[in-house]
MILUMLO-767379 format. One record per residue (C-alpha): residue number from 1; chain; y, z, x; residue in three letters. Coordinates in nm, 3 decimals. Layout:
MILUMLO-767379
+--------+-------+---------+---------+---------+-------+
! drenfi ! marfi !       v !       w !       u ! vexpa !
+--------+-------+---------+---------+---------+-------+
!    NUM !     A !       Y !       Z !       X !   ala !
...
+--------+-------+---------+---------+---------+-------+
END
This chain:
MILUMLO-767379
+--------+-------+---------+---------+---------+-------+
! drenfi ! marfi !       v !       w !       u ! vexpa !
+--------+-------+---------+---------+---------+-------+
!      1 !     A !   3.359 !   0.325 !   1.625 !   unk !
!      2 !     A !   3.566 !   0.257 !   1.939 !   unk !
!      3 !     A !   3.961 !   0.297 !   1.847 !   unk !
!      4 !     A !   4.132 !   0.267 !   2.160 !   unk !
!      5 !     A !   4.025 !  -0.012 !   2.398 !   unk !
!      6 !     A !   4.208 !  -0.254 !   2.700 !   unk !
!      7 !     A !   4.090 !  -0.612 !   2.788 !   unk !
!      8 !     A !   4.258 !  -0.711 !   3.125 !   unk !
!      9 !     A !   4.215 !  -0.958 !   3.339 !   unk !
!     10 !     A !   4.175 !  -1.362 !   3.445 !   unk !
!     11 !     A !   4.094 !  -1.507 !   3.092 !   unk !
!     12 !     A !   3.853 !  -1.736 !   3.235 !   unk !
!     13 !     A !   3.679 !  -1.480 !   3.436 !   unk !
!     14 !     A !   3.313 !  -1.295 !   3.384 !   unk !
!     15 !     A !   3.421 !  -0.941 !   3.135 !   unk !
!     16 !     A !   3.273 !  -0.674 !   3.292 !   unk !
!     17 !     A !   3.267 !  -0.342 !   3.054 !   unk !
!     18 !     A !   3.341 !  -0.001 !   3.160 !   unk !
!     19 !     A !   3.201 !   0.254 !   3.015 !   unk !
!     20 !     A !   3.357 !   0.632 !   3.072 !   unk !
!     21 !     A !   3.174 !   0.963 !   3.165 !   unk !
!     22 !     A !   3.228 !   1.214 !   2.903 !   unk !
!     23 !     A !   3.566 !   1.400 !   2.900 !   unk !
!     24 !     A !   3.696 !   1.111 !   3.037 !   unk !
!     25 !     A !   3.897 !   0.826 !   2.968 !   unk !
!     26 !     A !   4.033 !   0.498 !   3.068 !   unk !
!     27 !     A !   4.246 !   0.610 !   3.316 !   unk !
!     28 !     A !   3.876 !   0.677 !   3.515 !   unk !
!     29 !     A !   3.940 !   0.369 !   3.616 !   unk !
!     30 !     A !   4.284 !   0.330 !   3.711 !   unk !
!     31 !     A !   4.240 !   0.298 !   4.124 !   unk !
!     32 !     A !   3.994 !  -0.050 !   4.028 !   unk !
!     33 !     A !   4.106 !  -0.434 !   4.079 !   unk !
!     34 !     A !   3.788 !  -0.633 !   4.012 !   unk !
!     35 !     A !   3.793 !  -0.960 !   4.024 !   unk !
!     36 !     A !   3.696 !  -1.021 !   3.678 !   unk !
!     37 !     A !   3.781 !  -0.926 !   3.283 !   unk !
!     38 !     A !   3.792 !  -0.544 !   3.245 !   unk !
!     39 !     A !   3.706 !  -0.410 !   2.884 !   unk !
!     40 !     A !   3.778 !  -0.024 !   2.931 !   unk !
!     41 !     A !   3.717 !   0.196 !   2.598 !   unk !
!     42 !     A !   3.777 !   0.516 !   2.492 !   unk !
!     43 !     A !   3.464 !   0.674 !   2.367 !   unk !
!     44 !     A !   3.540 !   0.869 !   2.004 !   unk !
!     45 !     A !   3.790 !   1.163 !   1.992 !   unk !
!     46 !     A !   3.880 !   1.072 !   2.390 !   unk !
!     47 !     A !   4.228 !   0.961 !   2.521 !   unk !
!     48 !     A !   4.389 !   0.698 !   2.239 !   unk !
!     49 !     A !   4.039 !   0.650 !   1.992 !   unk !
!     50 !     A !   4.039 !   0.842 !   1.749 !   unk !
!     51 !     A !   3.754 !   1.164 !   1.679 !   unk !
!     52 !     A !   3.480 !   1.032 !   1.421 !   unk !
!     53 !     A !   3.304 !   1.318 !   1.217 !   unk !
!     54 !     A !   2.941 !   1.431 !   1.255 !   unk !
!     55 !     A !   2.666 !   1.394 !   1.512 !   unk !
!     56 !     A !   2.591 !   1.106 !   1.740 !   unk !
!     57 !     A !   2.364 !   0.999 !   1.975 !   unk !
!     58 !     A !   2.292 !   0.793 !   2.286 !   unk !
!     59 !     A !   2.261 !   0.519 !   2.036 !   unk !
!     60 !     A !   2.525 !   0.570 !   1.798 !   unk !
!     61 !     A !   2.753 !   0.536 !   2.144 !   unk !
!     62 !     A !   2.631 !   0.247 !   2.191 !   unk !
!     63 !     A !   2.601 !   0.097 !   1.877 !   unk !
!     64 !     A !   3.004 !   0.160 !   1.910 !   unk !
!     65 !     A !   2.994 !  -0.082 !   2.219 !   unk !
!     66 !     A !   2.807 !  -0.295 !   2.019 !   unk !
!     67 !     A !   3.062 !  -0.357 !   1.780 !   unk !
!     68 !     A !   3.327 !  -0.371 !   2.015 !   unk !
!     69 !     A !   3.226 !  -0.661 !   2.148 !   unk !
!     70 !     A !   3.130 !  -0.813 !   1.791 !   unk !
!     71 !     A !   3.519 !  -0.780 !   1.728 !   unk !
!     72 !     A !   3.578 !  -0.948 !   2.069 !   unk !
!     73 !     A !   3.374 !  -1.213 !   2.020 !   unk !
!     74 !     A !   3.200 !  -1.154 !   2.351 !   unk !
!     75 !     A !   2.827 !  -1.284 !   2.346 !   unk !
!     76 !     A !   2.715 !  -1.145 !   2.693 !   unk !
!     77 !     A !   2.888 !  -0.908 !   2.939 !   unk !
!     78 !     A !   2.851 !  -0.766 !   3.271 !   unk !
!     79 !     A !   2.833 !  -0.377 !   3.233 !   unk !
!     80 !     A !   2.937 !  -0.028 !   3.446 !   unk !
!     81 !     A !   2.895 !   0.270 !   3.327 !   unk !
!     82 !     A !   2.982 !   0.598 !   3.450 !   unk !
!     83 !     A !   2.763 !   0.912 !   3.335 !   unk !
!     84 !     A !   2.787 !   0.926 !   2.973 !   unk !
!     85 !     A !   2.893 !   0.543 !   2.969 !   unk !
!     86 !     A !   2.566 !   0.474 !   3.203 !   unk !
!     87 !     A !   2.351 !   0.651 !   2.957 !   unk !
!     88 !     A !   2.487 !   0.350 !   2.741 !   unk !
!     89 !     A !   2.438 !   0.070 !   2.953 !   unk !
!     90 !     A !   2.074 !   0.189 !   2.973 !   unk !
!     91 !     A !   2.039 !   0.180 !   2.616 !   unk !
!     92 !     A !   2.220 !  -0.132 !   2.582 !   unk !
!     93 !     A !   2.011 !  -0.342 !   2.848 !   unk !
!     94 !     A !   1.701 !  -0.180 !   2.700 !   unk !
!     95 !     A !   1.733 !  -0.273 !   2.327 !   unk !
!     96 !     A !   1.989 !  -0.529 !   2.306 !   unk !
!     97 !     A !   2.037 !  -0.920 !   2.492 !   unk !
!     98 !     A !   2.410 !  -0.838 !   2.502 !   unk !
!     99 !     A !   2.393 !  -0.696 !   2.914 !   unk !
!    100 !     A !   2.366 !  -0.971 !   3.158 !   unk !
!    101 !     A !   2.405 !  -0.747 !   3.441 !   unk !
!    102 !     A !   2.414 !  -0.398 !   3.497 !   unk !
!    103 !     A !   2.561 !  -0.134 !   3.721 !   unk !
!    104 !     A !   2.499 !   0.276 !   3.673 !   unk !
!    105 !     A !   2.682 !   0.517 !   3.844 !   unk !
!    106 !     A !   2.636 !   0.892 !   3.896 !   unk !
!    107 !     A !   2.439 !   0.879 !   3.575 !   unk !
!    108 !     A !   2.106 !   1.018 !   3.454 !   unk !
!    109 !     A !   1.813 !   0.899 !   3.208 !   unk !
!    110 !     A !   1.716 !   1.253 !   3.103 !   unk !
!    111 !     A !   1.843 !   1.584 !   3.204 !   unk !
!    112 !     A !   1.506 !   1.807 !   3.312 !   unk !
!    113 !     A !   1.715 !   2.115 !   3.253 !   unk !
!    114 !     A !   1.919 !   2.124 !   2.932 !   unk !
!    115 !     A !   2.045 !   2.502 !   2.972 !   unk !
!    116 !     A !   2.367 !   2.342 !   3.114 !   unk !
!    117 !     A !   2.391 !   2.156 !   2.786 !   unk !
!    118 !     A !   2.365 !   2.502 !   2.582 !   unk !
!    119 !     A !   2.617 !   2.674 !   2.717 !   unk !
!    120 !     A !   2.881 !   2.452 !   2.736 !   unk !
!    121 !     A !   2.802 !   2.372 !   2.360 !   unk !
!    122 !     A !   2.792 !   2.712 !   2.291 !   unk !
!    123 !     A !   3.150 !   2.821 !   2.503 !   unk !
!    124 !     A !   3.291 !   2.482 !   2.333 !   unk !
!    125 !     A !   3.192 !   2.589 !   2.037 !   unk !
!    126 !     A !   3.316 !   2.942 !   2.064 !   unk !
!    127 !     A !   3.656 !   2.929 !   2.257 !   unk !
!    128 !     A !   3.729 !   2.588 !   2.283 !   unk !
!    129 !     A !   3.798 !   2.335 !   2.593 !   unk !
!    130 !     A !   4.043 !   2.536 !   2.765 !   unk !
!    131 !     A !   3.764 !   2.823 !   2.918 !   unk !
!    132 !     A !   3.526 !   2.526 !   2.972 !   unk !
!    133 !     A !   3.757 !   2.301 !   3.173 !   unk !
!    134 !     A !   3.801 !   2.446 !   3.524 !   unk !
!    135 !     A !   3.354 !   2.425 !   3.545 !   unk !
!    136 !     A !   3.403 !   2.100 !   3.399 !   unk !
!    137 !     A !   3.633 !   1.984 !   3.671 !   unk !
!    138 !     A !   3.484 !   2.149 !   3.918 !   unk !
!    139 !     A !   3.180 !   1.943 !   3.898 !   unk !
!    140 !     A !   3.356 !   1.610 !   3.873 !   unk !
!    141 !     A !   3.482 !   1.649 !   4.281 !   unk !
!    142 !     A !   3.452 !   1.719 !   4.632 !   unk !
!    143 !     A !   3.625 !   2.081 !   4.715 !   unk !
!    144 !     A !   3.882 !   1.882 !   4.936 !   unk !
!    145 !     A !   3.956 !   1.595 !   4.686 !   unk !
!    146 !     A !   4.284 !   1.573 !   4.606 !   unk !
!    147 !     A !   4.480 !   1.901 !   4.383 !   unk !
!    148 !     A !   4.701 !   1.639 !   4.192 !   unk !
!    149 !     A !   4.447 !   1.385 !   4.032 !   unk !
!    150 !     A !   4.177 !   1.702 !   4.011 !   unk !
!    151 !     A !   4.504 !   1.852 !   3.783 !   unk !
!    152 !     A !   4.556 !   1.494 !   3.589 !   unk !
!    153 !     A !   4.201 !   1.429 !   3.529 !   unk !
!    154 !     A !   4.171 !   1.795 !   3.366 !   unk !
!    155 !     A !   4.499 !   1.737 !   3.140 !   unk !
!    156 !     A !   4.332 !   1.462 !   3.018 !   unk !
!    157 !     A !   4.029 !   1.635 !   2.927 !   unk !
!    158 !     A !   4.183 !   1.952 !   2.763 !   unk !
!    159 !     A !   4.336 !   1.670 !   2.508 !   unk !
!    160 !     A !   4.019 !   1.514 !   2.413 !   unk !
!    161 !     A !   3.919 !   1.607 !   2.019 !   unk !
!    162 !     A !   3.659 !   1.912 !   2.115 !   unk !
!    163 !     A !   3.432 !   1.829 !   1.805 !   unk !
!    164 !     A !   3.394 !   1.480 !   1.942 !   unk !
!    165 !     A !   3.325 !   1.617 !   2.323 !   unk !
!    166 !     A !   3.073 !   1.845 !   2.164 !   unk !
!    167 !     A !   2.913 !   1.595 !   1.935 !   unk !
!    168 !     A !   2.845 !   1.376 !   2.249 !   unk !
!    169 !     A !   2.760 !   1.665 !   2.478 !   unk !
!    170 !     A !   2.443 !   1.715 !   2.241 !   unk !
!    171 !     A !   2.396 !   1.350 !   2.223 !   unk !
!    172 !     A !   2.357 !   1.386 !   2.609 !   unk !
!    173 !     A !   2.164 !   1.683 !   2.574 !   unk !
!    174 !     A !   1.882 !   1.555 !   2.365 !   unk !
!    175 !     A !   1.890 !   1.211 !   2.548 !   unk !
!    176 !     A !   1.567 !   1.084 !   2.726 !   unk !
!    177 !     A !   1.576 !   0.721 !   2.817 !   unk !
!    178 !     A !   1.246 !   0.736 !   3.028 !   unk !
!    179 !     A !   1.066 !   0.504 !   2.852 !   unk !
!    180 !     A !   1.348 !   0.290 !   2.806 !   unk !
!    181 !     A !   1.390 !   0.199 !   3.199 !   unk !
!    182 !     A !   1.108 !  -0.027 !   3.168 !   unk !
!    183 !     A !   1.233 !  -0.271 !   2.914 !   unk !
!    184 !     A !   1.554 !  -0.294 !   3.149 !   unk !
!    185 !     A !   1.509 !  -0.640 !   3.302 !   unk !
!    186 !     A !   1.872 !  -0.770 !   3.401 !   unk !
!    187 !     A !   1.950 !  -0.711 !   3.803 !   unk !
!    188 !     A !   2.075 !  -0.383 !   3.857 !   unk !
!    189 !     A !   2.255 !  -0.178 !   4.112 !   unk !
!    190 !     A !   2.215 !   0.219 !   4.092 !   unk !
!    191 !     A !   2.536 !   0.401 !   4.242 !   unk !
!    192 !     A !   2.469 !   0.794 !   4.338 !   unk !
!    193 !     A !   2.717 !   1.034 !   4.502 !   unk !
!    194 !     A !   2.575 !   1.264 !   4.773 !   unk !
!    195 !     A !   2.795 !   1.568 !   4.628 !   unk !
!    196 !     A !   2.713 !   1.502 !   4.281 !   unk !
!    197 !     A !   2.560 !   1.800 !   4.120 !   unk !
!    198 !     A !   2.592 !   1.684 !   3.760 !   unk !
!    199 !     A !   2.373 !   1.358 !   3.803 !   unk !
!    200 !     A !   2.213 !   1.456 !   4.190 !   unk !
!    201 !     A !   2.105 !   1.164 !   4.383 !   unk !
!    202 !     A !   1.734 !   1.201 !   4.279 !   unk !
!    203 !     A !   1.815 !   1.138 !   3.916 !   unk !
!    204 !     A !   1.953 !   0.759 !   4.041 !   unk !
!    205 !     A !   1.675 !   0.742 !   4.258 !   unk !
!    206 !     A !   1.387 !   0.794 !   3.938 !   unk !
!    207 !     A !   1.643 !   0.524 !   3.743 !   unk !
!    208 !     A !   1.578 !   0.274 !   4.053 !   unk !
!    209 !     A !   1.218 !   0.353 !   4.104 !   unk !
!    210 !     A !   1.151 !   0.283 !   3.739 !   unk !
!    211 !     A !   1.385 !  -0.044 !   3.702 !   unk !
!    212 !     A !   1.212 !  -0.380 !   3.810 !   unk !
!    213 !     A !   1.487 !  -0.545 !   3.978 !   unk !
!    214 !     A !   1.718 !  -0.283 !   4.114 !   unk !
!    215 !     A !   1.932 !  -0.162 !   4.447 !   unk !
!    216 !     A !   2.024 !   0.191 !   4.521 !   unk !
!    217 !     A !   2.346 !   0.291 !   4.686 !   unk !
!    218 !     A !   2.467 !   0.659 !   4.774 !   unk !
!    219 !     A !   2.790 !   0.708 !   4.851 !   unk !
!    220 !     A !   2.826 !   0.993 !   5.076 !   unk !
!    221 !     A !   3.186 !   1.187 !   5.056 !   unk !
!    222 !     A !   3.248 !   1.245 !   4.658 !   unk !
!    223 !     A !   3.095 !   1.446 !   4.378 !   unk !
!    224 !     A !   3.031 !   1.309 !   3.990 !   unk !
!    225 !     A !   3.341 !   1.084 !   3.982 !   unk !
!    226 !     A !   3.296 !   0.906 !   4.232 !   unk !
!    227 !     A !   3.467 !   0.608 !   4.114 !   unk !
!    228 !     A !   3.774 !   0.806 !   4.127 !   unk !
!    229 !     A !   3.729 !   0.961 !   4.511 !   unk !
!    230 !     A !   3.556 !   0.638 !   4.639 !   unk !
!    231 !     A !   3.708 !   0.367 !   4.463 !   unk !
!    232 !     A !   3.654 !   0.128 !   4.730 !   unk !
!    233 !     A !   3.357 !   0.149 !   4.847 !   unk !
!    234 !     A !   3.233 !   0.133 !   4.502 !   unk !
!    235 !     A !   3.445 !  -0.164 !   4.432 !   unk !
!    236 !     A !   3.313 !  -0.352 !   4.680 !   unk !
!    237 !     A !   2.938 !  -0.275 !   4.596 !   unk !
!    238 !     A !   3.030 !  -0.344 !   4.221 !   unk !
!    239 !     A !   3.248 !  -0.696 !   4.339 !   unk !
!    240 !     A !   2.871 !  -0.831 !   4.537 !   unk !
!    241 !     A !   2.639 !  -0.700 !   4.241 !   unk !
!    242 !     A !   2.877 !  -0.849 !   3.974 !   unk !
!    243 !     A !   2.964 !  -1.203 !   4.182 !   unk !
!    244 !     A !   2.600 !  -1.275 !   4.323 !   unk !
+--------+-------+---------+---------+---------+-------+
END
């Protein structure tokens, strides 16, 4: 269930959906001016939606998407998703008709090494978000990036509900969409950062070998959120992919 969302935007323009990476929320986006209808959503427990008890997974995330756009009335979107809210736009374009087009960004279809996962669960679970967040942050951008957003973005994240964050770190954790990339056959454009060490390039690249009609972009100067650090340059790959 998705409590918090924003639709913005020309009324009589495509919606394109943005989905968040985890710890995140819809102020990821706050540096974008697409040309089109934005639907930006809090994922559960995160910024203004409120937590929802009990596991998830990749599905249950998106299943939350899915209704979403039930209540909006909206048939068939375009879709970006960010990390966590790629993971979702996989799923989505895999096993539903709702995704007309799709865009994934610094996002992964399986993690090979899920030790990360453990302890992070395991410190979450033990001392809470505040220990967590600097390692957190610290993966999201370049050393250099700038000291005020890095200090907004990790205020946001020390409010998020930590039984939510944890509930969809393990949906992350136990994720493997593999098998899904095949069934994926709306155009797609793959976005990787060159510094991103939470998603690496090579991830995207597997996602764009696998997809049938896909194009792979690396953006070179920015880490895991790079749609905060490079907001234009991935504006304007998002603005040809989403207007072709």
């Amino acid at each position: 269930m998705i409590g918090h969302y924003e639709l913005t935007g020309p009324d009589d323009a495509p919606v394109v959906v943005l989905g968040n990476a985890l710890g995140t929320t819809t102020e990821l986006w706050r540096e974008f001016s697409l040309p089109f209808r934005l639907l930006r959503f809090d994922h559960r427990g995160h910024g203004k939606s409120a937590p929802v008890g009990g596991p998830c997974s990749i599905e249950t995330l998106a299943g939350d998407v899915v209704e979403l756009l039930d209540h909006l009335e909206l048939r068939h979107v375009y879709y970006c998703g960010v990390s966590l809210g790629g993971m979702l736009g996989m799923w989505l374009a895999a096993h539903t008709d709702r995704i007309s087009r799709l865009a994934l960004v610094c996002t992964t279809a399986w993690y090979p090494d899920k030790s990360m996962w453990d302890e992070r669960i395991s410190l979450l679970r033990s001392f809470g978000m505040e220990p967590a967040a600097d390692a957190i942050v610290s993966r999201w951008f370049t050393p250099s990036f700038s000291p005020a957003v890095v200090a907004h973005f990790r205020s946001e994240l020390l409010k998020v509900d930590v039984p939510s964050y944890i509930a969809c770190a393990e949906a992350i954790r136990e994720m493997d969409l593999r098998a899904d990339l095949a069934k994926i056959d709306v155009p797609t454009v793959v976005i990787a950062a060159a510094q991103d060490h939470a998603a690496p390039p090579e991830l995207s690249r597997h996602i764009a070998d696998e997809l049938p009609d896909s194009d792979l972009y690396v953006v070179g100067d920015a880490a895991h959120l790079a749609v905060v650090e490079a907001p234009r340059t991935i504006s304007v790959i998002l603005d040809g992919h989403f207007d072709d």
